[in-house]
C-alpha positions as CSV (number, residue, x, y, z in Angstrom):
1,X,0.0,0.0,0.0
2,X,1.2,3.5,-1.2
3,X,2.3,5.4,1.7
4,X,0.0,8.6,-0.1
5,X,-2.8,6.5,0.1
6,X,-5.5,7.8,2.6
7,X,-5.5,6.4,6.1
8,X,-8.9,4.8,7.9
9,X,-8.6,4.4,11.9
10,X,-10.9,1.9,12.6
11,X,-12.9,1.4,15.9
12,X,-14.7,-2.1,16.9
13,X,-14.9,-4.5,19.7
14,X,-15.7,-7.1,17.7
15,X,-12.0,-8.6,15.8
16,X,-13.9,-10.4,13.2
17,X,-15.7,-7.3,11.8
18,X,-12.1,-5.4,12.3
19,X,-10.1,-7.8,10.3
20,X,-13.2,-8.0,7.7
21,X,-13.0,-4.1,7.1
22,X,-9.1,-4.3,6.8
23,X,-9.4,-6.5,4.0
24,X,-12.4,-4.4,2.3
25,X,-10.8,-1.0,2.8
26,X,-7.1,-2.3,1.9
27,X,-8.9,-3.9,-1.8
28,X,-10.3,0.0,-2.0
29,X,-6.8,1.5,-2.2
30,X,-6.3,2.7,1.7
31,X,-4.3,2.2,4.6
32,X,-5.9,0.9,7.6
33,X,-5.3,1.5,11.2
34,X,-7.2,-0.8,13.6
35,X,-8.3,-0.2,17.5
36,X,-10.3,-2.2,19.6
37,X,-11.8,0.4,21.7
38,X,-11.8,4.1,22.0
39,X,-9.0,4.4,24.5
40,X,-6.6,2.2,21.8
41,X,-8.0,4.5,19.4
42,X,-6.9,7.6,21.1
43,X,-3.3,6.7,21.4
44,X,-3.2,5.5,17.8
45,X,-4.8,8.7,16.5
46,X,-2.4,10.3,18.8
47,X,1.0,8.5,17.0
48,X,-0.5,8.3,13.1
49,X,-2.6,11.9,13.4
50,X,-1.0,12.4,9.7
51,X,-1.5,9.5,8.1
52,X,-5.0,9.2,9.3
53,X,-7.5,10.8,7.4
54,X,-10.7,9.8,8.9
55,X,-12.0,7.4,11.7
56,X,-14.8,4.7,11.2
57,X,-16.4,4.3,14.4
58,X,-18.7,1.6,15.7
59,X,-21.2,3.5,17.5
60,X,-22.1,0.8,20.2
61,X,-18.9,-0.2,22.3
62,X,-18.1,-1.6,26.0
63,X,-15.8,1.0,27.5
64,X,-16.4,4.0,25.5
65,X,-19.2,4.5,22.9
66,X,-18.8,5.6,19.7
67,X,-20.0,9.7,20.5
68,X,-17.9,9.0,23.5
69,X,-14.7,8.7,21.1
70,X,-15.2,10.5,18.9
71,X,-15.4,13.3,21.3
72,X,-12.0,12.6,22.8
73,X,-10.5,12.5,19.6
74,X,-12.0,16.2,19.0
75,X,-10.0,17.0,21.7
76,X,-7.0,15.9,19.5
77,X,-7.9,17.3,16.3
78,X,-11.6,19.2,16.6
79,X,-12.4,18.6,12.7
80,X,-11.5,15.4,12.6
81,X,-13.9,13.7,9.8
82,X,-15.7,10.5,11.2
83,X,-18.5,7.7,9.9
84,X,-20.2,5.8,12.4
85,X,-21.9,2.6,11.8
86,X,-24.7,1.6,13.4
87,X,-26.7,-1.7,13.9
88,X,-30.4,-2.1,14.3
89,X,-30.2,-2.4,18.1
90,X,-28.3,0.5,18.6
91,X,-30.4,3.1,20.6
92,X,-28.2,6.5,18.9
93,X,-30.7,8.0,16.2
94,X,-29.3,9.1,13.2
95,X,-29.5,12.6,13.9
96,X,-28.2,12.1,17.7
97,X,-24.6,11.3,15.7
98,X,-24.8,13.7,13.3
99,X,-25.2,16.2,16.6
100,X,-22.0,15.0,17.8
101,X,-20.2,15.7,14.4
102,X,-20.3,12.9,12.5
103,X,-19.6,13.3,8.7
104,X,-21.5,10.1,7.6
105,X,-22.9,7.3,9.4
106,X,-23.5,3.9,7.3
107,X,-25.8,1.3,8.4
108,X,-24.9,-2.4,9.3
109,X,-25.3,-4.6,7.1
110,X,-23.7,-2.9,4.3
111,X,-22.5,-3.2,1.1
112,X,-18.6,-3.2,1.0
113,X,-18.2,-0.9,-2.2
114,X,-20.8,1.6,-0.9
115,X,-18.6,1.8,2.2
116,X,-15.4,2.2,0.3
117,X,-17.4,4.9,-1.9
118,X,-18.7,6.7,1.3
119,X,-15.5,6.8,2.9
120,X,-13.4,7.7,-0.2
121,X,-16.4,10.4,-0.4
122,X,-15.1,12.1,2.7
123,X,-10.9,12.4,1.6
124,X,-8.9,15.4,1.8
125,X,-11.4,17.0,3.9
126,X,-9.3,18.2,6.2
127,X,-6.8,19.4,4.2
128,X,-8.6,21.8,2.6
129,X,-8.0,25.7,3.2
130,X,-10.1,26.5,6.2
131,X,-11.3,29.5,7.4
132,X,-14.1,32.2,7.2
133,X,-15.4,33.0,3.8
134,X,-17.1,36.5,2.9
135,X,-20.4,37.2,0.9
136,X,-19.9,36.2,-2.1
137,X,-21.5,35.4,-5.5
138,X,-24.2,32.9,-4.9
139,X,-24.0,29.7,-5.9
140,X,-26.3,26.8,-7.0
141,X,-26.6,23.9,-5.0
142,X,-29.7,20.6,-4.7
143,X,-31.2,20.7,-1.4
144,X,-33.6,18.1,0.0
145,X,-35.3,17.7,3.2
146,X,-33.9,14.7,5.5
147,X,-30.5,12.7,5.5
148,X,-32.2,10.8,2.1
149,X,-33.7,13.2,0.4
150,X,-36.6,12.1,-2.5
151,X,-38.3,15.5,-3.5
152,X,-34.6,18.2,-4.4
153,X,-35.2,21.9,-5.1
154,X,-32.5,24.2,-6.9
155,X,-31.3,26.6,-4.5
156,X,-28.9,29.2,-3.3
157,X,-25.9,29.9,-1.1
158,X,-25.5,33.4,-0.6
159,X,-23.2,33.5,2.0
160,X,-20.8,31.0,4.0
161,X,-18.8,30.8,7.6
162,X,-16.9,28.3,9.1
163,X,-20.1,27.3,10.7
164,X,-22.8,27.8,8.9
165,X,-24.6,29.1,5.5
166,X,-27.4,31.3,4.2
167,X,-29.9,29.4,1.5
168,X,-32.5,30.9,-0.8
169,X,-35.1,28.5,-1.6
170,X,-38.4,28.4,-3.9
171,X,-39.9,26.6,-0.9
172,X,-40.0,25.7,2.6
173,X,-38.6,22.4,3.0
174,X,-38.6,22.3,7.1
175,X,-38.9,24.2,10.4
176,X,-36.0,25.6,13.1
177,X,-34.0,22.5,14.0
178,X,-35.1,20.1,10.8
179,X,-32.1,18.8,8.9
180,X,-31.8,19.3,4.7
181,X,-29.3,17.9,2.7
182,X,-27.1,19.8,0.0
183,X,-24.2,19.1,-2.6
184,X,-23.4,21.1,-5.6
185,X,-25.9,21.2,-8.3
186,X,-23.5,20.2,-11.0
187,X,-22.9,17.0,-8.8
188,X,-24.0,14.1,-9.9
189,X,-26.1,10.9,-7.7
190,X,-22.7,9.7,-6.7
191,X,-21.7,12.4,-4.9
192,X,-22.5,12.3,-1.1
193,X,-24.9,14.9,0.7
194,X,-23.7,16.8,3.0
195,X,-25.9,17.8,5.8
196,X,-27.3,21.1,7.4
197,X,-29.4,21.6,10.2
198,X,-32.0,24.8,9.9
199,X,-31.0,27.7,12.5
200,X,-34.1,29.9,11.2
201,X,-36.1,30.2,8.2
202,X,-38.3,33.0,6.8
203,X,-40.3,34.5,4.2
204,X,-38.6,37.1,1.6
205,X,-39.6,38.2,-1.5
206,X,-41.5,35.1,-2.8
207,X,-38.8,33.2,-1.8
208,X,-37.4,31.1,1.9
209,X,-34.5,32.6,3.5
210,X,-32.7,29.7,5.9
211,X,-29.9,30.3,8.0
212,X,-28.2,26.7,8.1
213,X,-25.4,25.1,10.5
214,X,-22.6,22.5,9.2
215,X,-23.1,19.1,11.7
216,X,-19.2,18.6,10.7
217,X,-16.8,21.6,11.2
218,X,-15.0,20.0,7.9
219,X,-18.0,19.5,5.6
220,X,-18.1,23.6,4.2
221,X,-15.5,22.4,2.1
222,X,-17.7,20.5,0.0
223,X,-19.7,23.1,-1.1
């Protein structure tokens, strides 16, 4: 494996499932690093912090949960970009993980290329040139309701931050605190969403205004 390659920290208590997404993500072009709870993944993120470019975290764990370490690697590297998975007995809600800054979170059982192609979604993240951006020309984006959108609007970013963005919609697609998804317009199916959670939404001019936070520090590079 190319030492360029991009670098997936793995947590899971289980071995089998470890060694099983070792083998999948290694055939997918990356390099994997491998913990067996979130204290081992601390130190590991602590010794390989540039050769790992995201974490893939079971969310359900004996000593610390998945939210549990992903916060105490944000204490390590805030914008760290992370997937959890998450089985059907798992009591964390989609939007509970998202909340606690998830990037993406894939269901078990999954398909082993739609993994690879999630993950590979989120490279080079954190790399990218961070910092505030001013007004600027706006700029066309698909936005949905939900983490799976089915009914997408054309819409509008007029401004961005580090933490958030301003949208100009045809129509009101939810309330304060609902979640929408977004990617560029020009993107096409393959491209991941990237999700926003509404701040405030109003009327104006025959068109919605909503002010809209990132749930991952790293996702306003995306868009």
């Amino acid at each position: 494996m190319a030492d360029h390659a991009p670098g997936v920290l793995i947590v899971d208590d289980q071995p089998d499932l470890r060694a099983l997404l070792q083998t999948i993500l290694r055939h997918h072009g990356f390099q994997v690093f491998l913990a067996q709870s979130g204290p081992d993944a601390l130190v590991l993120f602590r010794q390989n912090r540039e050769r790992i470019s995201m974490v893939l975290i079971d969310a359900i764990m004996p000593e610390w949960d998945g939210p549990r370490t992903l916060q105490e690697l944000q204490k390590v590297q805030r914008d760290v970009a992370a997937c959890f998975m998450v089985g059907e007995k798992d009591t964390h809600t989609d939007l509970d993980l998202l909340a606690y800054g998830a990037a993406r979170i894939v269901h078990k059982p999954f398909e082993p290329s739609e993994l690879a192609k999630t993950l590979w979604g989120m490279v080079g993240v954190r790399d990218r040139r961070r910092g505030d951006r001013q007004p600027r020309q706006a700029t066309r984006v698909k936005v949905g309701a939900g983490l799976e959108p089915e009914h997408v609007v054309e819409s509008w970013i007029g401004d961005q931050s580090v933490d958030g963005l301003r949208l100009r919609l045809p129509e009101k697609l939810g309330d304060v605190g609902a979640l929408l998804s977004i990617r560029p317009a020009d993107a096409s199916d393959e491209i991941p969403w990237i999700p926003v959670q509404i701040r405030h939404m109003r009327a104006e001019g025959g068109m919605w205004t909503a002010g809209c936070r990132f749930l991952h520090p790293a996702a306003r590079e995306l868009v």
